[in-house]
N, C-alpha and C positions, 0 to 999 in steps of 0.2 A: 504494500500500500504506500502511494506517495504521498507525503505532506508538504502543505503548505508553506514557502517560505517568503521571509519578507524582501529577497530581489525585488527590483522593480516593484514595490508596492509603495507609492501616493496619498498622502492624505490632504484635504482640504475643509475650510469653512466658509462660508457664505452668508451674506443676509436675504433675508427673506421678509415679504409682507409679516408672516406671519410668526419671527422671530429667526434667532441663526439655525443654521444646520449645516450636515456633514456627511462627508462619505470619506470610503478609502475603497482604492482600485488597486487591480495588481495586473499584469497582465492574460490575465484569462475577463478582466472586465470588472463591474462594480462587486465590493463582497461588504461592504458594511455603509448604510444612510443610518445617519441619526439626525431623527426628525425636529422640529423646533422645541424645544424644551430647555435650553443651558443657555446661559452666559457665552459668548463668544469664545472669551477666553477660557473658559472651563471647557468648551468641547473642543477647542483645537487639544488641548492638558489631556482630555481624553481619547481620544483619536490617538495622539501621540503617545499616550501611556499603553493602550488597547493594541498598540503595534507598535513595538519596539525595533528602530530600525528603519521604518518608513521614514521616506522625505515628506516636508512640506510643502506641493507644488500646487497651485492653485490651474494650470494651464490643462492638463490632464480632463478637468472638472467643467470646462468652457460650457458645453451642451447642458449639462445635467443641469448647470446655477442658471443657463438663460430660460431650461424648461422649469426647473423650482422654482424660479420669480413669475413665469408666467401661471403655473397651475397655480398660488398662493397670492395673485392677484386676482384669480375666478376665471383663467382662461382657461381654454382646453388645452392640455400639454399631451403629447403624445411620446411617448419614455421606449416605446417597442422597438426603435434600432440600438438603444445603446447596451453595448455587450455587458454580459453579468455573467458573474464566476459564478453560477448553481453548482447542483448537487448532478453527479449523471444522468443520465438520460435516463437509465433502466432502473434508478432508486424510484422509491413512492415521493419522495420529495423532492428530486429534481421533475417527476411526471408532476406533481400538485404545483411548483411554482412555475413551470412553463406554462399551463394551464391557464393559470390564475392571471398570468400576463397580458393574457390576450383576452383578460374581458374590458371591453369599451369604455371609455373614460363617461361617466354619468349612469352607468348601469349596475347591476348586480347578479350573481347568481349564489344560490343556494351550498351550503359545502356536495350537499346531495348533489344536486347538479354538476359540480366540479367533481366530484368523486365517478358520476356517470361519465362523465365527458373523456378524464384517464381509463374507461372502461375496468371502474373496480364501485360498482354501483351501492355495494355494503361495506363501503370505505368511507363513509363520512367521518366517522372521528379521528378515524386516519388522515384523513384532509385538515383537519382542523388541527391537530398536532405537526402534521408538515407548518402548516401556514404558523403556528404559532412557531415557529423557528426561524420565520423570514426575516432575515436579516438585513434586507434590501427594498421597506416597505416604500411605497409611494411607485417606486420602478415596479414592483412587486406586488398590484396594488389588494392588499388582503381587505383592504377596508369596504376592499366591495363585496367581498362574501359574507352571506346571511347564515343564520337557522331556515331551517325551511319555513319557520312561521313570520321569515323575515324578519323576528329580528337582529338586529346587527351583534358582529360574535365578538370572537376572546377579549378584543376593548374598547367595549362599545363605547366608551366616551370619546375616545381618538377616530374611533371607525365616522359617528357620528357628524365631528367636527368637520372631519374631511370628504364626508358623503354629504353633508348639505351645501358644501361648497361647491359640489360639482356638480348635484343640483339644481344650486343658484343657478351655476354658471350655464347648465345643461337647457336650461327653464328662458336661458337671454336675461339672468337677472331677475326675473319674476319673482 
């Protein structure tokens, strides 16, 4: 089994409407967003603690900070070209976050539904365990999958914040 190492792996921070955030890339693509919640300086401290090794380069991050400012000002940002270091193809978790990428900015489905779509239809809580290990949310976006009775899952006060945003935004503002 190969592991991970921090060659060529990038971190950065940015501001956003809706406070700073961050990622780090390595070269297979993104492997960690931290979403708006820290101090600027506390999430660069963390980033750089979380990867021992990585540089600082903010250039790396160009696409990801001009889609973060736009989904976080209520536009539609579309995240589906840029490369992510996932799980293999043949894990349950690399199948549940390729899955989950490709649901449409303003929509939602079900873990059920995501669980049908990888063709493992009695896989919902298996879904929901991958998803709750996304490390890459927003590119990743978990916040649009439900319970089947819709309501919003593992944290629903993040899910929510970010799904009525792109409601708003999906709605024209309405």
């Amino acid at each position: 089994m190969t592991t991970k190492t921090t060659k060529d792996l990038y971190y950065s921070a940015w501001a956003t409407a809706w406070g700073p955030m961050g990622a780090v890339m390595g070269a297979e693509g993104l492997r960690r967003i931290v979403l708006p919640h820290y101090p600027l300086k506390d999430l660069l401290a963390l980033l750089a603690w979380e990867h021992p090794g990585a540089v600082k380069d903010d250039k790396p991050f160009d696409a990801l900070t001009e889609r973060t400012r736009d989904y976080f000002n209520g536009k539609s940002a579309d995240f589906n070209d840029l490369a992510c270091d996932l799980p293999g193809e043949g894990s349950l978790g690399g199948l549940v976050l390729r899955a989950c990428r490709k649901i449409p900015y303003g929509q939602t489905r079900s873990y059920h539904v995501l669980a049908e779509t990888i063709s493992r239809p009695d896989a919902a809580r298996a879904v929901a365990a991958a998803l709750g290990k996304n490390s890459i949310p927003l590119v990743v976006p978990c916040h649009r999958v439900t319970y089947a009775d819709g309501r919003l899952g593992a944290s629903p006060r993040r899910a929510e914040w970010m799904s009525s945003s792109e409601c708003w935004s999906w709605n024209g503002g309405a």
